[in-house]
C-alpha positions in Angstrom: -32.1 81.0 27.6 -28.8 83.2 28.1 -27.9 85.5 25.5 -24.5 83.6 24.9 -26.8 80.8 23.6 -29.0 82.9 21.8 -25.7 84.4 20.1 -25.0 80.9 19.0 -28.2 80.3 17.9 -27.8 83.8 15.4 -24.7 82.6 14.5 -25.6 79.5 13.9 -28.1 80.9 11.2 -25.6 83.0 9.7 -23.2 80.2 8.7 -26.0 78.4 7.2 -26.8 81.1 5.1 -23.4 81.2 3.7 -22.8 77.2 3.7 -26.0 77.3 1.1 -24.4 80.2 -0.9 -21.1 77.8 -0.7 -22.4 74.5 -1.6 -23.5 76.3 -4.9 -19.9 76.7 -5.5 -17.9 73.7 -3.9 -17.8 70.8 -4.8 -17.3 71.3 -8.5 -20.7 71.2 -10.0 -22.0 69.1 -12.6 -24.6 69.3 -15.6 -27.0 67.8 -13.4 -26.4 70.4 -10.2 -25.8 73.3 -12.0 -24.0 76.2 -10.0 -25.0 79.4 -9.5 -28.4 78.5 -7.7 -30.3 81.2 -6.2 -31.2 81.6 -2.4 -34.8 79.4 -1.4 -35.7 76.9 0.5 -32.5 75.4 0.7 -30.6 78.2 2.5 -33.8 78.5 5.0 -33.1 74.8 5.6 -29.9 75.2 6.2 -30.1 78.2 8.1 -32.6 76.2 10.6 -30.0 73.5 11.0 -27.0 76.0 11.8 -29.3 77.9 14.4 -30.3 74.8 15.7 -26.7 73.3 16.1 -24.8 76.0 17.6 -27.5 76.7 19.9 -27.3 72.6 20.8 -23.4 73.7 21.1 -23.3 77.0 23.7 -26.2 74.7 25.6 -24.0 71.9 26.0 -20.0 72.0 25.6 -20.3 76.1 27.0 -18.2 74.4 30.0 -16.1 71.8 28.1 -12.6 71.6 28.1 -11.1 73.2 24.8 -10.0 70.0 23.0 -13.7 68.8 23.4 -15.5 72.8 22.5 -12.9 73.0 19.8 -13.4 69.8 17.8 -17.2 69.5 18.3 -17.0 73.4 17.2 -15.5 72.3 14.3 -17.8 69.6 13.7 -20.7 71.1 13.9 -19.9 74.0 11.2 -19.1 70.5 9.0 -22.5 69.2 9.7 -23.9 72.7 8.8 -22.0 72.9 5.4 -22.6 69.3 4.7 -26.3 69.7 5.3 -25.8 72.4 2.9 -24.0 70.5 -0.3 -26.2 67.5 0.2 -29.3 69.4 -0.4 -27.5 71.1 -3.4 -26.1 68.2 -5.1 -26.8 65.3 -3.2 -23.2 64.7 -2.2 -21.0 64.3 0.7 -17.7 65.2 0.1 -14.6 63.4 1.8 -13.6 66.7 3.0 -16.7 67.2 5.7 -16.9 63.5 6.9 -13.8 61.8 7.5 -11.3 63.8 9.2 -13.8 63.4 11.9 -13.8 60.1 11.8 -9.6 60.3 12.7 -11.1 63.2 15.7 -13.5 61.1 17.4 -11.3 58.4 17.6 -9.0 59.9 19.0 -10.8 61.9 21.5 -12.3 58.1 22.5 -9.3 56.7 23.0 -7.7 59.0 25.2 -11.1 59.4 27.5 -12.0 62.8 26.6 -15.4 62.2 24.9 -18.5 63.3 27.1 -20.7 60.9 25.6 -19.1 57.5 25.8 -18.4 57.0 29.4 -17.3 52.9 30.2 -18.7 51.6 26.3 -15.3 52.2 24.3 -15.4 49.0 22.6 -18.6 48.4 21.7 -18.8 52.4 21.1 -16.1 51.5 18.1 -17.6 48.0 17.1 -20.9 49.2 16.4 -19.6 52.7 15.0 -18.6 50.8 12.0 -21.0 47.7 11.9 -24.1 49.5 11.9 -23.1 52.0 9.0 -22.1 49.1 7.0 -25.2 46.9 7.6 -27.2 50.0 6.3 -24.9 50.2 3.0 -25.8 46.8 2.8 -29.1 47.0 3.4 -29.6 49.9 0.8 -28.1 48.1 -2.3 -31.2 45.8 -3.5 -32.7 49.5 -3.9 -29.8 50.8 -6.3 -26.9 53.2 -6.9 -27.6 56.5 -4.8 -29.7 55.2 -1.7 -27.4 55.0 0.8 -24.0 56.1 -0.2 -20.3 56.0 0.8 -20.7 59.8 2.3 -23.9 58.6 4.3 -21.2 55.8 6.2 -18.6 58.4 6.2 -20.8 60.4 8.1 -22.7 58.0 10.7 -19.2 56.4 11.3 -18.0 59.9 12.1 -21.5 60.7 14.5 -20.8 56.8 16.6 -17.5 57.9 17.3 -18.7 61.4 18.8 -21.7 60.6 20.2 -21.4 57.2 21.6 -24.0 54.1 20.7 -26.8 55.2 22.4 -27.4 58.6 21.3 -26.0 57.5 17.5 -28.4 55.0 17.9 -31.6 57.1 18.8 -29.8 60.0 16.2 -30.7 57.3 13.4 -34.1 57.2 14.4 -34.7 60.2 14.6 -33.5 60.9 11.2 -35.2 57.9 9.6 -38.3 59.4 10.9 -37.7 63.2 10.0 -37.3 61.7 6.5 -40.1 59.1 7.0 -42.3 62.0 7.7 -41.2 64.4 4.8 -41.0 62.1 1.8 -44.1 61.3 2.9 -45.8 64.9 3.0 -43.7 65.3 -0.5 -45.2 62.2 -2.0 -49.0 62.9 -0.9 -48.3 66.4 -2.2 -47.0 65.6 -5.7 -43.6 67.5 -5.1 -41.7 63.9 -5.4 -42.3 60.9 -7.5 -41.7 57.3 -6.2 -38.5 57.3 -8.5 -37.3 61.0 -7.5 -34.0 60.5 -5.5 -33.8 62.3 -2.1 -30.7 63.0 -0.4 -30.2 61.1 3.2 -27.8 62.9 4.4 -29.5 65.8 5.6 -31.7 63.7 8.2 -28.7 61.8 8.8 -27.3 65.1 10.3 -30.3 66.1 11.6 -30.3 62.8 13.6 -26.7 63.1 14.8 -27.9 66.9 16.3 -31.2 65.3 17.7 -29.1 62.5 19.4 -27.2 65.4 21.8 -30.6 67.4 21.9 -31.9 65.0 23.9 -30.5 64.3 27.7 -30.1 60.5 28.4 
């Protein structure tokens, strides 16, 4: 492992750090998600995910063209901060998921996307269709299960990431959160009623879907 990536990695950590002390501030906070939270488990969380991505970034776009280093750049620092505010107040703003959404198409359409090779088509069928089928899917379990900010989001990662690693990103994240509601649950942390924010495993998904080489 170079030091450049190893840089990232430190780096990485740092931003989480500060994306936890910002989601206690942005969005506007509520009664429910009170600001002002103090450092914990959260911003170690989040610090993992941010050392985790920008290592993932120097390992694999540190010979990229600068449209592709600069927009993945700047999509993995949203990841980071989104990771951050929907662990603080189960929320994922507009702000974080969308404009990324415009980016990846855009980088698809003009051929510049690493990931999508020949499959542009079904690349931006399914990036839609499959975050939509989930929203459906989600209803029958009420208001908060899979929200507007989770399609947002996986709309944004198919466009970026191409069907295939999208696809095995998902899995990976329903697993991660498989695996942790479960620990929570035998534990006693959670209650079968206890709402748990997607969003983070979503992301952690999206990074696991470049981690791995297809």
């Amino acid at each position: 492992m170079s030091a450049l990536v190893i840089g990232f990695a430190v780096g990485g950590a740092l931003l989480g750090v500060l994306a936890d002390r910002f989601a206690v501030r942005w969005p506007e906070h509520d009664e429910e998600h009170p600001a002002g939270r103090p450092s914990g488990w959260r911003t170690i969380a989040t610090a993992g995910i941010g050392a985790f991505a920008f290592w993932l970034f120097a390992d694999r776009f540190g010979d990229a063209e600068i449209l592709v280093q600069a927009i993945y750049g700047l999509w993995f620092a949203a990841l980071v901060v989104g990771f951050a505010v929907d662990l603080d107040q189960r929320l994922l703003p507009d702000e974080l998921t969308k404009p990324f959404i415009i980016l990846g198409l855009v980088l698809d359409v003009v051929g510049h996307n690493p990931f999508l090779g020949d499959a542009l088509l079904i690349t931006l069928v399914l990036a839609v269709v499959v975050p939509l089928v989930l929203f459906g899917a989600s209803i029958p379990f009420g208001a908060g299960a899979f929200g507007w900010g989770d399609v947002n989001l996986l709309v944004g990662v198919g466009l970026l990431t191409g069907f295939v690693r999208a696809f095995n990103g998902l899995l990976a994240g329903l697993f991660a959160a498989g695996l942790v509601l479960a620990v929570l649950l035998a534990t006693r942390r959670i209650g079968r009623r206890t709402f748990v924010p997607f969003g983070p495993f979503l992301i952690f998904g999206a990074l696991w879907g470049i981690f791995i080489r297809i």
